[in-house]
TORKESE-260129 format. One record per residue (C-alpha): residue number from 1; residue in three letters; x, y, z; chain. Coordinates in steps of 0.001 Angstrom, whole numbers, plus 524288, in hexadecimal, padded with zeros to 5 digits. Each point is the difference from the previous one (the first is absolute). Layout:
! TORKESE-260129
TORDREN;NUM;Ala;X;Y;Z;A
...
***
This chain:
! TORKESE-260129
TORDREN;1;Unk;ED889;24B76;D9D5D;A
TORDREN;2;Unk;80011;80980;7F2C6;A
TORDREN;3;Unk;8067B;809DD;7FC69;A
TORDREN;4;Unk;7F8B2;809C6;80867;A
TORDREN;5;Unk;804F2;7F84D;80C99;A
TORDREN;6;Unk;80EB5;7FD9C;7FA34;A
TORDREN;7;Unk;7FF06;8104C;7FEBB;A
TORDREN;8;Unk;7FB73;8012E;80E41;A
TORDREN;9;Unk;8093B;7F673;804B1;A
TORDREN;10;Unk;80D21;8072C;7F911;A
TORDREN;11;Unk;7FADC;80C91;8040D;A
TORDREN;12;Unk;7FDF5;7FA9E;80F79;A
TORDREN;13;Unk;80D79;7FC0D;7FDB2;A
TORDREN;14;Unk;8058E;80D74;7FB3C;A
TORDREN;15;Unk;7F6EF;80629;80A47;A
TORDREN;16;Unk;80850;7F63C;80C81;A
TORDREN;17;Unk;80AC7;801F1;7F904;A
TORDREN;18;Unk;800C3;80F78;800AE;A
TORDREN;19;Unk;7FAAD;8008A;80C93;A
TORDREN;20;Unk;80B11;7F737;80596;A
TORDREN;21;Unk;80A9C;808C1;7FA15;A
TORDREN;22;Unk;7F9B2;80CB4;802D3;A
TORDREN;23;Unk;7FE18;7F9B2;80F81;A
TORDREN;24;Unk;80F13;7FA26;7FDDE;A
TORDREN;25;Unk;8063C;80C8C;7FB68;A
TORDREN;26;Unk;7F87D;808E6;80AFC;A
TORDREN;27;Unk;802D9;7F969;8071A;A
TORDREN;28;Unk;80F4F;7FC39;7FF64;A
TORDREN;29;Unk;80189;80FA8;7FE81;A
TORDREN;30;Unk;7F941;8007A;80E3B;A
TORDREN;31;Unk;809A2;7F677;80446;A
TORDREN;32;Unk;80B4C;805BE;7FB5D;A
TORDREN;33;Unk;7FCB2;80DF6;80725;A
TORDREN;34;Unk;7FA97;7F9A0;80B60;A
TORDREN;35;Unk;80ED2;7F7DA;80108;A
TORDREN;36;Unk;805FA;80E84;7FD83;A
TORDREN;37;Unk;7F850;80481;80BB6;A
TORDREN;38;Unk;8049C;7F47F;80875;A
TORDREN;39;Unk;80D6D;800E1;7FBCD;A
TORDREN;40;Unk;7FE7A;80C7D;80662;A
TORDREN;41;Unk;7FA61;7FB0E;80C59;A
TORDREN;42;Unk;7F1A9;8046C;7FED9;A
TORDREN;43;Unk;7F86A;7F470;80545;A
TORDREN;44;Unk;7F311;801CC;7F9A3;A
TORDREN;45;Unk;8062F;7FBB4;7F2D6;A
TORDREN;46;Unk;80357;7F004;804AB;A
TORDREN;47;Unk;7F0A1;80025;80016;A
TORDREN;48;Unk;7FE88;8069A;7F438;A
TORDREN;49;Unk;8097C;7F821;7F897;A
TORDREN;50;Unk;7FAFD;7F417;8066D;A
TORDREN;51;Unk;7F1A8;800F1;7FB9F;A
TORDREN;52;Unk;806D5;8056D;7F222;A
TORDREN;53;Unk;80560;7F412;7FD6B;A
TORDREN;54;Unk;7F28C;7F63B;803F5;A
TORDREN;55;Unk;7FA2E;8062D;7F540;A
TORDREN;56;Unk;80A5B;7FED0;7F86A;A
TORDREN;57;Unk;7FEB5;7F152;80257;A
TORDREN;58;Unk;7F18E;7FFD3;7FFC7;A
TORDREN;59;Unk;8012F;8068C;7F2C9;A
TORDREN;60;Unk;8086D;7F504;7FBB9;A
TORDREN;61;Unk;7F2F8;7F7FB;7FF18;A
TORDREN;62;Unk;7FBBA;80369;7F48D;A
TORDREN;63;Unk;80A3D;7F6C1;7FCDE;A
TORDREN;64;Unk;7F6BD;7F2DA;801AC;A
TORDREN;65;Unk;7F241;8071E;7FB82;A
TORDREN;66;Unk;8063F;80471;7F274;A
TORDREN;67;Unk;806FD;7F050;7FF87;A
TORDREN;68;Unk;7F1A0;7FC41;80356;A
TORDREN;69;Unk;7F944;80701;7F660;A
TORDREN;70;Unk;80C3F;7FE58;7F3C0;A
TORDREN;71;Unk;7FCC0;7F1B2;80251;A
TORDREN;72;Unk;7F0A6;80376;7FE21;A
TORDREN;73;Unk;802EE;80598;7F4E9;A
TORDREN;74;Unk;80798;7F801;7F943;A
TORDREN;75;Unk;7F86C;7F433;80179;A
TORDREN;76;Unk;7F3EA;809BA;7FAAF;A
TORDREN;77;Unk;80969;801DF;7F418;A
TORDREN;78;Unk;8038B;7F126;7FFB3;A
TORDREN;79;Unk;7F2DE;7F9B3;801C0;A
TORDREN;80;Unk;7F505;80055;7F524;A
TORDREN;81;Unk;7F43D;8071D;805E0;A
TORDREN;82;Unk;7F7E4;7F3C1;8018B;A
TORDREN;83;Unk;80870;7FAF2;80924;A
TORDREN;84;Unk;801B3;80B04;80A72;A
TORDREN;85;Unk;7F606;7FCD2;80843;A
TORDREN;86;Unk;807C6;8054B;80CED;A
TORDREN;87;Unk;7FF25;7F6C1;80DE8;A
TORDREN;88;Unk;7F9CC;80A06;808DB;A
TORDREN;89;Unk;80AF8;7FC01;80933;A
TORDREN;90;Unk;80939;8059C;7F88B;A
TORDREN;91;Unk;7FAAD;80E30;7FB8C;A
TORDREN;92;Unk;808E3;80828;80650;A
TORDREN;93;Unk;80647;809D0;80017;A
TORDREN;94;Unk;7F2B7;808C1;7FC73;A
TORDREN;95;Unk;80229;809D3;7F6D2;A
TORDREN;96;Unk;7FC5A;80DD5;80652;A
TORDREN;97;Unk;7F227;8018A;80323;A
TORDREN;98;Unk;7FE10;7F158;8006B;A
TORDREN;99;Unk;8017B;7F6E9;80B2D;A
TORDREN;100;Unk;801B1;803A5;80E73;A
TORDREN;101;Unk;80600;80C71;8051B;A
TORDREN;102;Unk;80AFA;7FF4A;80A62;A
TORDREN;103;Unk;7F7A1;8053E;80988;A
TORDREN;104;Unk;7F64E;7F579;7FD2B;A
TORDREN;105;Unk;80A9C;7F644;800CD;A
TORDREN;106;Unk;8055A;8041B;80D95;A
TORDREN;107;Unk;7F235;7FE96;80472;A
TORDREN;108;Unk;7FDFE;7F2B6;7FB97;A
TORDREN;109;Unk;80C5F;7FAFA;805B8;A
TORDREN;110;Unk;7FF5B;807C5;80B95;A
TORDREN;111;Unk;7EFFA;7F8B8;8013A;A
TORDREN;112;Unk;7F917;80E68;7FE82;A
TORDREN;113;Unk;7F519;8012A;7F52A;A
TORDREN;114;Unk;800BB;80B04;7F6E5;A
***
């Protein structure tokens, strides 16, 4: 991997990384109005707050694909070019625009074709 690919692999990284914040933060301020609301008895907000805080944890994610793709790049920034010739078992996570989509995934594993 060059330098073009390090650059496209810190700014995937900054890209998950602001995206799991902005999700985090919207999140958590949903959560605290929809606990407000419940505190007040109005039902509606246990669901709310409930599906507020599984994408809170789903945002937490971006936890493992940014520790997947820091290790990437620092064995691109340890390793002399020569000698990154990457096992196609281990390419992942794609960089965006590369690789299978989600929806593409849930097909395979679900046995559609996309």
């Amino acid at each position: 991997m060059g330098d073009p690919e390090a650059h496209r692999a810190l700014e995937a990284i900054r890209t998950e990384i602001d995206g799991a914040a902005n999700v985090i933060l919207t999140e958590a301020e949903a959560s605290l109005r929809s606990l407000a609301g419940a505190r007040q008895g109005v039902e509606p907000s246990l669901a709310e707050l409930e599906g507020s805080l599984g994408r809170i944890l789903q945002a937490c994610a971006f936890h493992d694909i940014v520790g997947q793709r820091l290790a990437e790049l620092r064995r691109m920034l340890s390793t002399p070019d020569a000698a990154l010739a990457r096992d196609p078992l281990l390419n992942g996570p794609a960089l965006p625009g590369e690789g299978l989509d989600q929806a593409a995934i849930d097909a395979l594993l679900q046995g559609g074709a996309r």
